[in-house]
N, C-alpha and C positions, 0 to 999 in steps of 0.2 A: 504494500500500500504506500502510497506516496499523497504525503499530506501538503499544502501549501497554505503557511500562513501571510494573514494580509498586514499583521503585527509584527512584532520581536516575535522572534524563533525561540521556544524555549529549549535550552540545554539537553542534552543526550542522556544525562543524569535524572533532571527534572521530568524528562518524559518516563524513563524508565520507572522512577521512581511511583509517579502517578499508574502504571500500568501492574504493578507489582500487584494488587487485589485479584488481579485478571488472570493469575498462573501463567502467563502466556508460554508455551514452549518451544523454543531455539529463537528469541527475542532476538534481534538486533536492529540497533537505529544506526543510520548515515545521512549526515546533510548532504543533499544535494543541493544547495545553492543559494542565494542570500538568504531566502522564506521559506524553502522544503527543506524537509525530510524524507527519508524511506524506511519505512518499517518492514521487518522481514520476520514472518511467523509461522507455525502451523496451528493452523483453524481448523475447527472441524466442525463448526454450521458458520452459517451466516450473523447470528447472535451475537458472535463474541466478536464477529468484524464491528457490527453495530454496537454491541458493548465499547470497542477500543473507539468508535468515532468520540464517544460519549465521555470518556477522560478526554481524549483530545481538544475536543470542544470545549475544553473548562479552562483551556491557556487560549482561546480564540473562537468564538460562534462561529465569526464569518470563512473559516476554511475552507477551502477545497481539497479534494481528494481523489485518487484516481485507485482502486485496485486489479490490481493483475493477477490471475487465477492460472495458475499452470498445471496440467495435468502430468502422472508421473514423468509418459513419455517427453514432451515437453519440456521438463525440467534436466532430464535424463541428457535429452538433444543438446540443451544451452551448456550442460557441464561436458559433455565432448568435444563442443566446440571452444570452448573456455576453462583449458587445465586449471588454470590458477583458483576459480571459481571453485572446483572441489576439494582444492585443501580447506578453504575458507570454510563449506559445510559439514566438512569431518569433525 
């Protein structure tokens, strides 16, 4: 998921920290750029995407967000094509 705030970015800390209620499993955030973020997780409904909008939303209403759903192969495809990308999931 990739969040874009319209404000100040809150810190990699501050978000982690707000999501910490949410058990999320294999959490990682990355800025991408003065007002994103990218959040990288495993989900397993829809709920806890809409849960995570829902801390997010409490550093910023007005966000935007885009998420990206990949299925195994998919994700399988982008790590063949991207060594360096599966040490980072290991």
């Amino acid at each position: 998921m990739e969040v874009e705030f319209s404000q100040n970015v809150p810190s990699v800390n501050e978000v982690t920290e707000s999501l910490v209620p949410l058990s999320l499993q294999s959490l990682t955030i990355q800025p991408t750029g003065e007002k994103s973020l990218f959040l990288r997780y495993l989900a397993s409904d829809e709920t806890l995407n809409e849960s995570v909008l829902e801390k997010l939303k409490s550093f910023d209403e007005s966000l935007k967000f885009r998420v990206l759903i990949l299925s195994e192969d998919q994700l399988l495809s982008r790590l063949k094509n991207r060594p360096l990308l599966v040490l980072f999931f290991l």
